[in-house]
N, C-alpha and C positions, 0 to 999 in steps of 0.2 A: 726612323727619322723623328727626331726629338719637335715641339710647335714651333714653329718658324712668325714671325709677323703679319707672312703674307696669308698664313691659316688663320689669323684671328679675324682681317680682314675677308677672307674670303667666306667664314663663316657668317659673319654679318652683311655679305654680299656685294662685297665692297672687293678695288683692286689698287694697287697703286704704279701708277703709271710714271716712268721717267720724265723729264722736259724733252718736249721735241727737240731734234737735231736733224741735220743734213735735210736728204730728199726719201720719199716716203714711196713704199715698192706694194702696189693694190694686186700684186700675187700673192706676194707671202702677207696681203691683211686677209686677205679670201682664205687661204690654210687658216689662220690663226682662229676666224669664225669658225669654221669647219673643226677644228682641236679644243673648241670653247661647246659645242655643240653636242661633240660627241660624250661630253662633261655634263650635257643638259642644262647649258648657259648661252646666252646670248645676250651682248652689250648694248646698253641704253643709249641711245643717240650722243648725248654727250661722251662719252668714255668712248664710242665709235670713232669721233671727231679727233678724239685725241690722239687714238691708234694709226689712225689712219694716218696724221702729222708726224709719227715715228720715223725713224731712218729703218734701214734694213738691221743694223748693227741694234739699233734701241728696241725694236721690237723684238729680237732676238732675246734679251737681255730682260724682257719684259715677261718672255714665255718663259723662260728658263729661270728665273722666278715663281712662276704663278706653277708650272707644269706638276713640279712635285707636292703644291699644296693640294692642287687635285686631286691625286693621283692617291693620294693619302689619306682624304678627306673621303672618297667616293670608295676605296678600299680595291681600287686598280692596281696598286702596287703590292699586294698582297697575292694577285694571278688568282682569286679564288676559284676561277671556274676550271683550272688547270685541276684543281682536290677531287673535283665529283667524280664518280664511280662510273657513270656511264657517261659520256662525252657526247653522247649524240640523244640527248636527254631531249625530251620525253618521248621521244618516237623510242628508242631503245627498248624503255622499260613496258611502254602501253603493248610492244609488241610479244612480252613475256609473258608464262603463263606461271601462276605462282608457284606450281613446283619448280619451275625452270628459275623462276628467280633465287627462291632460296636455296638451290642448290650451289648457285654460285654463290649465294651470298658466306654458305658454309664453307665455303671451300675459302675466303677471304679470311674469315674468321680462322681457321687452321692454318694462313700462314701461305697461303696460295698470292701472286700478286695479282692487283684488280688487270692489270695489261690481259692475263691469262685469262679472264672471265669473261672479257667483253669484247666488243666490237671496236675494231680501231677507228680515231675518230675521221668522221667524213667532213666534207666542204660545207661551211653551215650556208645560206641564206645571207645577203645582205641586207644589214637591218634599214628600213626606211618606213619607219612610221611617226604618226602626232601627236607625240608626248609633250608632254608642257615641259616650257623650257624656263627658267629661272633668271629674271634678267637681273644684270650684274650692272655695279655704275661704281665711277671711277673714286677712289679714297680721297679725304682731305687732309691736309699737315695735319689737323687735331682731329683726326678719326681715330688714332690709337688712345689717344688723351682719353677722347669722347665714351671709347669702348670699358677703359679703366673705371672712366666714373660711372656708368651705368650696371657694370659688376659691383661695383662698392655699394651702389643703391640699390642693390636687388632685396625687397624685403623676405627672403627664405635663403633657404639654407643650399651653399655652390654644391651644383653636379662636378663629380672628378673631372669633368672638360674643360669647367670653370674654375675649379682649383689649379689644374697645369696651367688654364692662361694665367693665372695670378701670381703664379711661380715665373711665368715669363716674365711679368710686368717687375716684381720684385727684382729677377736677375739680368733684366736691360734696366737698373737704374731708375725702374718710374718708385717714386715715394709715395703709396696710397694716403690718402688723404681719410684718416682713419675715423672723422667725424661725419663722412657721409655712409659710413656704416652703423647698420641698425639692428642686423639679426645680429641673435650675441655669438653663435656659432660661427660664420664667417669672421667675426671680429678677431675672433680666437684662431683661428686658422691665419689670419694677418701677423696676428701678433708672432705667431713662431715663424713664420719667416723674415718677418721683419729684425727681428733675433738673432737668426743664421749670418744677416744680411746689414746689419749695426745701423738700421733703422731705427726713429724713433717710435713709439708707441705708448699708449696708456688704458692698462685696466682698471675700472675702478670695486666692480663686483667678485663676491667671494667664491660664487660658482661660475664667473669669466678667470678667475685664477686657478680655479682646479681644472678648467675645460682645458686653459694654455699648459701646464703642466701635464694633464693627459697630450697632449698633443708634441708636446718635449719628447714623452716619453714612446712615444710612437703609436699611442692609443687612442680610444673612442671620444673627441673630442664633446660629442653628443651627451656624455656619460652616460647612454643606454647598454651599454655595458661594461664590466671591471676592466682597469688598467694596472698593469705592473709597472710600479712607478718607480723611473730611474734614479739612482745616484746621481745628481749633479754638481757642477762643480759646484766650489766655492762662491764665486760671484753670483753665478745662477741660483744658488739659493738663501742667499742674500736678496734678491732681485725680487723674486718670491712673497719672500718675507718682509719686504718692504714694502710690496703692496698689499700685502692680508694687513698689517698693522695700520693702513691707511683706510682699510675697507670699512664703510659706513653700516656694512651687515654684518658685521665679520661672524658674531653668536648665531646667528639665525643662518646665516648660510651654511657654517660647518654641521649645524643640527639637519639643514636638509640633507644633505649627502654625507651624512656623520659615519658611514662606515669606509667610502670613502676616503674622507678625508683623515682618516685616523690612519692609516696606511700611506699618505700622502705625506702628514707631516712628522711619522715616523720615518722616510725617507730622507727630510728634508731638515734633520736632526735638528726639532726647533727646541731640544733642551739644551743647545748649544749658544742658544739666544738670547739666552732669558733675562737679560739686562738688556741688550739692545733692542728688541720687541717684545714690552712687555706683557703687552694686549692680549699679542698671539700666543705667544708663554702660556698664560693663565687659563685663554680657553682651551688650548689643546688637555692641558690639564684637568680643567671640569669635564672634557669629552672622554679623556681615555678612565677619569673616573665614572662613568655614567651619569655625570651629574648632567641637571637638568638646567637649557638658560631659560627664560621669557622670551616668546619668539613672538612674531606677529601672526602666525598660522595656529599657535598653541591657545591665542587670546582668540581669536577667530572660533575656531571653533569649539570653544568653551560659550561660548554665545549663543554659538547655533544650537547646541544641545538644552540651553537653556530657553532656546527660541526668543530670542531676546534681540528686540530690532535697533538696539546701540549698535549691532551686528553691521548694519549697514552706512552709518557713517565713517564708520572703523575701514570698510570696504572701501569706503568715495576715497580713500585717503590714496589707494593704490587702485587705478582702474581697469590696470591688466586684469589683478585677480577677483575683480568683481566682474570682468566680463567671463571669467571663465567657468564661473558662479553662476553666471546669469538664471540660467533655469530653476536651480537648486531656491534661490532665492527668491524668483517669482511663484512659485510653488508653497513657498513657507510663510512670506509676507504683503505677497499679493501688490494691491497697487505702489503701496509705501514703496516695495523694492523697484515697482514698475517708475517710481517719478524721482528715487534717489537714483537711479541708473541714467536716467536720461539727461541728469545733472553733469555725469562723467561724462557723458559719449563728446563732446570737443576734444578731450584728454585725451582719446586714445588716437593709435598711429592710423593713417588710414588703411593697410591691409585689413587690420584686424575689423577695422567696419564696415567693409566689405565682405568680410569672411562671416560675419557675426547677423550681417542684415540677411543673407543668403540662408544660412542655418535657420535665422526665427522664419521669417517668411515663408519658408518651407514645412516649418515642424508640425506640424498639423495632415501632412500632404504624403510625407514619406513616409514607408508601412515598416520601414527598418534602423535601429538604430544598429550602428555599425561601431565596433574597437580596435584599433590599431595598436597594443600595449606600447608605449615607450615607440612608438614608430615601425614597431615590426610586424610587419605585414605578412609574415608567415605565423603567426599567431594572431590574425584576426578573428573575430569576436562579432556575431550575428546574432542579434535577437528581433522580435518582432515588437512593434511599439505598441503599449497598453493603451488604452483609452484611459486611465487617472494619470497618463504623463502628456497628456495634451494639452498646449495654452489657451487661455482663455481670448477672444478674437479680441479684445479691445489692449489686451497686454500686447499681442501681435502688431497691429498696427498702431499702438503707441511707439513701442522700440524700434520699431521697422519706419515709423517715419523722421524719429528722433536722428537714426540714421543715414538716411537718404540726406535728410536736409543737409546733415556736417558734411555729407563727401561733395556736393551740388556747390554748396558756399567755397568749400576748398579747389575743388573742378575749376568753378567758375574765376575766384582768382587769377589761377597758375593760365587758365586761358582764356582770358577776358576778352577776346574776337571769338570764343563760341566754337563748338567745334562741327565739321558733315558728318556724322554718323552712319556708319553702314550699320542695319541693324543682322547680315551675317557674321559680326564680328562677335554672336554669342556663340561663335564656334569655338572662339579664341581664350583659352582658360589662363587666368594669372597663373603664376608658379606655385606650385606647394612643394613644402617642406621633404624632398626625396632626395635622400644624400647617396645615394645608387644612381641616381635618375640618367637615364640612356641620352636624351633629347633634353633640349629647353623651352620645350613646352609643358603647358600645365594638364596636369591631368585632367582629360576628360576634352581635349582638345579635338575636334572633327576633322577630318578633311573627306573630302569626294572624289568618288569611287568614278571616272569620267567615265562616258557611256562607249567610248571609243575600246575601253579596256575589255580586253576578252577571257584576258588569266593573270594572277597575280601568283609572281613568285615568290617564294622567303627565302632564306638561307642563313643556316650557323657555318659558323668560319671559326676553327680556332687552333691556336698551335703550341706545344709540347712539348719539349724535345726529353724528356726525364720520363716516360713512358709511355703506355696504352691510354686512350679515355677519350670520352664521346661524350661532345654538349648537342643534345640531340633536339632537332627542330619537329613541334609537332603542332598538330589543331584539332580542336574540339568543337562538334558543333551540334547544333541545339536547332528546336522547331521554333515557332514561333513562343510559344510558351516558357523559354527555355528551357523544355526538357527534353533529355540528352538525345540527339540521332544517330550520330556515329565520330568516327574520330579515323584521323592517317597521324602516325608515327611507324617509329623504325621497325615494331612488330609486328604493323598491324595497316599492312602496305593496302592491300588487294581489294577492301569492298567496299570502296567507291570510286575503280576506277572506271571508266576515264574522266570522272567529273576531278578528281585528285589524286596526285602521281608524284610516290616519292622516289629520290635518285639514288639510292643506294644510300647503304651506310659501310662508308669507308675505316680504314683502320691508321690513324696519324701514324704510330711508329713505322707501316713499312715503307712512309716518307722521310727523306734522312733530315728534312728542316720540320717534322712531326708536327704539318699540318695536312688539315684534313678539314672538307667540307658536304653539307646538305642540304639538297636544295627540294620542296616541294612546290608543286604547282596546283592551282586552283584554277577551275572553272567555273565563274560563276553562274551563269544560264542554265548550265547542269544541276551543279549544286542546287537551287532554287528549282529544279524540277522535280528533287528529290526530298521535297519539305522542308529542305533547309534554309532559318532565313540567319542564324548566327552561324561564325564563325570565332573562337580564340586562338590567340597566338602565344605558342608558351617556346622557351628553351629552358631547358633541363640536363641538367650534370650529373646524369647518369652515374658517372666515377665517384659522386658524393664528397668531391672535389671543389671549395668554393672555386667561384667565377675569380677573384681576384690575386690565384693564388697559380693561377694558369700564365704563359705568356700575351698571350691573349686569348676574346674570346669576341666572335663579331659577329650582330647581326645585320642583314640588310630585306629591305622589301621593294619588289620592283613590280612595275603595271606595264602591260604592253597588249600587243595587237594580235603579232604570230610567237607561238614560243618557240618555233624552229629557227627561226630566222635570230640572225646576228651573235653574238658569244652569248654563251651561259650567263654572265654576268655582264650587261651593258649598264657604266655609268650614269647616259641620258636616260634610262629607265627608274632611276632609283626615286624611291616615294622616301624610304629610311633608310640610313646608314648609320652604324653607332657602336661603340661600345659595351659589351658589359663587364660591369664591375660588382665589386664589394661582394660580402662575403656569404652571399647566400646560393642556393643550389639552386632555385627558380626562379623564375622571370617571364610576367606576364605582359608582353607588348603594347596589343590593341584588340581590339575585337570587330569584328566586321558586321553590317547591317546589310546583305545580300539583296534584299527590298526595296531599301531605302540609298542604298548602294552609297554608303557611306564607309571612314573606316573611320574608328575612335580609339585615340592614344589612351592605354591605362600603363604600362609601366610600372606593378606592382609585383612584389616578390612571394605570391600568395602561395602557402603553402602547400605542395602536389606530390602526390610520388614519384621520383625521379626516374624510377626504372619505366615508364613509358607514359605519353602523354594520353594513352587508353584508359590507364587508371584512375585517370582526375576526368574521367565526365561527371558522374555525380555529384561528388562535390564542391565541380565548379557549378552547375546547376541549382544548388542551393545559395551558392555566394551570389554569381552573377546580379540578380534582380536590389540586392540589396549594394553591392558595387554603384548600379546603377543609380538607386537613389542617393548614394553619396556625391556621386558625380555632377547630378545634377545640384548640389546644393553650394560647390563651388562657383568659386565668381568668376566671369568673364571678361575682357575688354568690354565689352556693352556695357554691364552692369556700372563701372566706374562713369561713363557719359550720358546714359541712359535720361537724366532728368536736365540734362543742359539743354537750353535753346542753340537751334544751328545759326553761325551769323556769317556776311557775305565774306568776309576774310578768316572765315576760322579755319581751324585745323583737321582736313582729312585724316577719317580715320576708318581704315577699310581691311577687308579680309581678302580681299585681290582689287589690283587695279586694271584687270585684266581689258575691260572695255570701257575703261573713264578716263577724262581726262584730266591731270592734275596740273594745276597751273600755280600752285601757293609753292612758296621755299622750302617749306617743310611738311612732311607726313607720315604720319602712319602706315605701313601696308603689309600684313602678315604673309601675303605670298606676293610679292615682286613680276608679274608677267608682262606688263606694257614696255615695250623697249623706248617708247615715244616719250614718256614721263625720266624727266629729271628733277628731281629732288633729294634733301637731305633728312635721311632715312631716318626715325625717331624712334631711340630702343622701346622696348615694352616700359622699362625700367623707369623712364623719364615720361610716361606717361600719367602714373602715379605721381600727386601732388602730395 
């Protein structure tokens, strides 16, 4: 099932509801609660009002609609729990002893079917427990409008779930409005479908024309890694070449990605040009001779080497790259670069002075400097921070307030009634830069572990049909120190149970639709009696097989009360449900605080050995604490409101409205639980001025 309108909507919590007709039947609204529930939804007093004024025919009409978004969204339509190996999970396996398990597990692996190894399934338990339930309220004519422009302003870069909605929007007719985009990768990503789609568009940058041209071509729009760059037509590289000849960098840009782009515009036969762009003609020419142009980065740092503080007005001219300078420069020239800096900071966007006040503020505090190369997270980069890279406190809270002030002045503007602040909304992390990313949240994102929970299940789901292979679900967990205590994956079932219980590891092909799934369960009151207070959550492609090369590959996490009771996989249970994608073989979810009984989103593709998640204790161990100071250095919903005054009509802004009562037209609210509260839901996106 390809995204439908009613998934975009119901992804933002939203539904949309027919006009009432005829006379309205309070049986089939009673089912319909009941079918919204078992979803782990229930409808906000308005959107109640509305159903409830349905005919029998419109509410019909309204389910059969919404049902399949469901069903697809929560990963019901997928039957996963029909995959697991043992059906009457976890009483099953607790009650094996580990020869007993592995001998069936052997005998699966030779080709045996799992029918023949287990127990047939019995009558579960009906589920009846207090899971939080996610309240839903009814769409408006411009809530898909709304949803478009808040993707267009998302300052990072779209998750492939927000790529497909954009490819929706593009193929139902909506024309982005390509001036409220800002990251220059999503712009590029518009641009080629707007292309497919005889939209207009406009680039003006020489590496937003190589990103679009990667992206023609079917490659890494990011350029973090090589593209084979197609033949295109005729028009199209004209099109091309029409705008390199127009681009204000055009020298400097080809020099940055000169290898590149020497392969790009020998594709793009610009010796064929060379009267009609003559610009481009000639530098392609000095590039394929190695000649050399006058860049701004070449004049830069001919300065620095000469230590020479012309350096920094040369910088104020561009304030991107003197923020990304920043330390380097405060380091070199001391206040001068501390009071030329604070000159740009109006200049820049506000993400990045968010991102930028987070990092100074910190830098003196976190014991690790962390590397991600070019975005790749399976080549990160740990070292510990020196005392001669530390800032001096007055450079600190010079930049750090130069900061505050521009986002406070901008804040205050965009909401001049002031806003309520919850101050748990420093659970709530802005987006970063994750073009993999599972979720739309930001890394380092919290949610709580409710006290009601007794075990937390995970599960990989993924399916095949072109052979054998296992995306195998596993965790790693650590003392309080974090260092290493033990770990459950597929070879390494038995010694912690019954605190953690894995359900077999199935074989996809001898399913003829070559899906196959894994589920582990966690206890955490055990777990915690056994010194453990972390918890990681990894999947791993075993088969060495990227994630995006699979027909699918799914995780989900789910919180409950009894793990006997109700199916393997209950939709109202689910805490995550998601995708994984792109093209790497790991995938680190979230990490659990058993303690503090939290669970915290990471979503990084950190390098591990695939063949089982027992291999990566140590060196998640070493990563971990430095992860963590990363995380804390990113910004949150607070951080953006933090210095605002609250005033009596401002704008709610909360991490649940679970016990508040909201009475303004619009707000904030990162998780949705009061059914009482009607208002119009404010994306992250538009929260940022």
């Amino acid at each position: 099932m390809s995204i439908t309108a009613n998934i975009l909507l119901l992804r933002r919590h939203l539904a949309a509801v027919p006009k009432a007709t005829g006379t309205s039947d309070r049986r089939m609204v009673g089912t319909l609660l009941s079918n919204l529930a078992y979803f782990g939804y229930v409808p906000n007093v308005e959107l109640l009002d509305r159903l409830q004024a349905l005919s029998p025919a419109s509410l019909t009409t309204f389910w059969s609609g919404l049902e399949p978004a469901l069903k697809r969204e929560s990963g019901e339509d997928r039957k996963i729990g029909d995959t697991i190996v043992y059906q009457n999970f976890p009483r099953e396996v607790l009650e094996m002893s580990e020869a007993d398990y592995w001998f069936r597990q052997i005998l699966m692996y030779l080709g045996v079917p799992r029918e023949a190894v287990r127990e047939a399934p019995a009558d579960r338990p009906a589920l009846f427990e207090t899971g939080k339930l996610t309240v839903l309220r009814s769409a408006e004519a411009t809530s898909l409008a709304g949803i478009l422009n808040a993707l267009l302003s998302k300052p990072s870069v779209w998750t492939p779930a927000e790529q497909e909605e954009i490819d929706w929007f593009v193929a139902n007719g909506y024309a982005p409005d390509t001036s409220l985009i800002d990251f220059k990768e999503n712009l590029v990503y518009v641009g080629t479908k707007c292309l497919e789609a005889g939209l207009p568009f406009v680039l003006t940058t020489t590496t937003d024309i190589l990103r679009f041209y990667a992206g023609l071509s079917a490659g890494d729009i990011s350029l973090n890694t090589n593209t084979k760059f197609k033949s295109l037509a005729r028009s199209r590289r004209r099109l091309l070449l029409e705008m390199l000849e127009q681009a204000p960098d055009l020298e400097e840009g080809l020099i940055r990605h000169r290898n590149k782009w020497v392969r790009a515009l020998h594709s793009l036969h610009v010796g064929d040009y060379g009267k009609v762009f003559p610009k481009v003609w000639l530098a392609a020419k000095v590039l394929r001779e190695s000649g050399k142009f006058a860049t701004f980065n070449g004049e830069v740092e001919a300065l620095l080497v000469a230590k020479d503080p012309k350096v920094l007005p040369l910088l104020q001219s561009r304030p991107g790259d003197f923020s990304r300078r920043l330390v380097y420069m405060l380091h070199t020239f001391g206040d001068e670069a501390m009071v030329a800096f604070r000159e740009v900071v109006p200049k820049l966007p506000t993400m990045t002075l968010l991102r930028l006040e987070k990092v100074i503020d910190r830098y003196n505090v976190t014991k690790y400097r962390t590397f991600a190369p070019l975005g790749n997270w399976t080549k990160l980069q740990v070292q510990e921070r020196k005392a001669k890279e530390y800032l001096k406190e007055h450079w600190i809270t010079g930049i750090t307030g130069a900061l505050r002030a521009e986002i406070r002045s901008r804040v205050e503007a965009k909401f001049p009634e002031g806003v309520h602040l919850d101050s748990a909304t420093e659970k709530v992390k802005l987006p970063t830069n994750n073009a993999d990313g599972a979720l739309p949240y930001g890394r380092g994102t919290e949610f709580a572990l409710p006290e009601y929970v007794k075990f937390i299940r995970t599960a990989t789901y993924w399916k095949a049909t072109n052979g054998t292979c296992w995306m195998d679900n596993g965790w790693n967990f650590f003392a309080e120190d974090w260092a290493p205590a033990d770990s459950i994956a597929w070879n390494h079932t038995d010694t912690l149970k019954p605190a953690a219980v894995f359900s077999g590891d199935p074989v996809n092909s001898q399913n003829s639709e070559g899906t196959a799934g894994q589920l582990i369960d966690l206890y955490p009151e055990q777990l915690v009696a056994k010194g453990i207070r972390y918890g990681v959550w990894s999947i791993l492609s075993y088969s060495h097989i990227p994630f995006d090369q699979l027909e699918e590959v799914m995780g989900l996490m789910q919180l409950g009360e009894n793990p006997e009771a109700g199916k393997l996989i209950e939709p109202s249970r689910c805490q995550f449900t998601f995708q994984v994608t792109g093209g790497s073989l790991t995938r680190y979810i979230c990490y659990l605080d058993l303690v503090d009984r939290r669970i915290v989103y990471l979503d990084a593709g950190l390098y591990g050995n695939v063949s089982s998640a027992k291999v990566n204790e140590v060196g998640l161990a070493e990563k971990m604490p430095a992860m963590l100071d990363y995380l804390a250095t990113l910004p949150s919903v607070h951080d953006v409101f933090r210095d605002v005054s609250p005033g009596g009509e401002g704008l709610p802004v909360r991490y649940s409205d679970k016990e508040v009562e909201i009475s303004t037209k619009t707000a904030y609210v990162f998780q949705p639980e009061n059914e009482a509260n009607d208002f119009r839901a404010m994306a992250l996106e538009d929260l940022l001025p």
